[in-house]
C-alpha positions, 0 to 999 in steps of 0.5 A, spaced: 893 741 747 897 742 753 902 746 753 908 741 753 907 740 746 908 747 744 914 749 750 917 742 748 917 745 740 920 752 742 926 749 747 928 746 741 927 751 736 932 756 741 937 751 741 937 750 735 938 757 734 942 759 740 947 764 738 955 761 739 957 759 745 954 763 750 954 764 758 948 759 760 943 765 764 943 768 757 942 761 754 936 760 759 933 766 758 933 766 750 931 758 752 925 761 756 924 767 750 922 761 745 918 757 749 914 763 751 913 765 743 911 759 742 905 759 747 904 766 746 896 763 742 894 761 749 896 766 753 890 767 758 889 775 756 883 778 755 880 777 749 885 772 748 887 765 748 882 760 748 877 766 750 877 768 743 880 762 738 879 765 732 883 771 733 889 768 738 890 762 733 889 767 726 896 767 723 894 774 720 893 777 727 900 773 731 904 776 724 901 783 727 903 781 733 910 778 731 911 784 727 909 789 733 915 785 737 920 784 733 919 792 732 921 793 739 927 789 740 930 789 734 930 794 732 936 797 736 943 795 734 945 794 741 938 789 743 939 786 735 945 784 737 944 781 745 938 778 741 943 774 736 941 778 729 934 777 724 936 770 723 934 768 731 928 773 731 926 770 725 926 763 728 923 766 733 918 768 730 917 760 726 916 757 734 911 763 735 907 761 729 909 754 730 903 753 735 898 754 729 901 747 726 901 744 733 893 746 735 890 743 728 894 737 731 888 735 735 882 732 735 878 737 737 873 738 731 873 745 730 881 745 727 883 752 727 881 758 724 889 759 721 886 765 715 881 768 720 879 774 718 880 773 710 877 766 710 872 762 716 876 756 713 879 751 718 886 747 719 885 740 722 891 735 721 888 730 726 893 726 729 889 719 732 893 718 739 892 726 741 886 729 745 883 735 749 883 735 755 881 740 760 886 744 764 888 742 770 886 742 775 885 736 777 889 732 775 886 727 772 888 720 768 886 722 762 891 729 762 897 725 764 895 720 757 896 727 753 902 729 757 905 723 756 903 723 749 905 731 748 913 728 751 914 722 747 911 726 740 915 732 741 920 730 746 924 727 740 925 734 736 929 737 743 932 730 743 934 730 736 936 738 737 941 737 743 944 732 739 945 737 733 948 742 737 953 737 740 956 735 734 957 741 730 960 744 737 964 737 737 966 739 730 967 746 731 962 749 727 958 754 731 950 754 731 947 759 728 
């Protein structure tokens, strides 16, 4: 999977989760925060990433990591607060771990190692119009295809998210 999927997946996350009504470099940094956390599987790390699927794609081992993350940051009062409280840090947590349910997605023939390494069993959810491509460069047609593909099957959930947003800001409900 490319990595619009997931990013797309994690900016609606964020602006569901967003915190009341907030100064817009806030809210961007928040919005780059979970759609970050929603690449982190794929981060091209040492041991890492595609290097090492198994162990970047395991649930077991993002928990840990999420856990060790969320021990950083929100344990202060002070950064619990910036953050937005438990709520955000547990629907970031949910955008991180989103990645694994996206990646078993594709139609790649290995599905995804999810219970790694409690289990060698594996995660495939094919979804037919999904293919891997290599990474660019080049940027090649069948990488627009994906990328085309990632917009129109994601993109409706940021859609969808904005519109939610709005409509409780218009009623005067704050999202939360």
């Amino acid at each position: 999977m490319i990595t619009v999927g997931h990013t797309l997946l994690g900016a609606a996350v964020a602006v569901v989760c967003l915190p009341k009504p907030c100064p817009w470099p806030r809210a961007i940094g928040h919005s780059a925060a979970f759609m970050l956390a929603a690449n982190v599987p794929d981060l091209p790390l040492p041991g890492w990433g595609h290097d090492r699927y198994d162990i970047s794609h395991s649930v077991f081992s993002n928990a840990l990591l999420i856990v060790a993350v969320t021990a950083a940051v929100g344990l202060p009062p002070a950064a619990r607060r910036w953050v937005g409280g438990w709520g955000v840090l547990a629907a970031l947590a949910g955008a991180w771990l989103s990645h694994l349910l996206l990646d078993s997605f594709y139609n790649h023939g290995r599905g995804v190692a999810i219970f790694w390494p409690v289990s060698s069993a594996r995660l495939a959810l094919p979804i037919p119009w999904f293919s891997v491509v290599p990474p660019p460069p080049p940027f090649t047609a069948a990488l627009w295809k994906e990328f085309a593909a990632e917009v129109v099957s994601y993109g409706p959930l940021l859609a969808a998210a904005l519109v939610w947003r709005r409509r409780r800001r218009a009623t005067g409900q704050t999202p939360r």
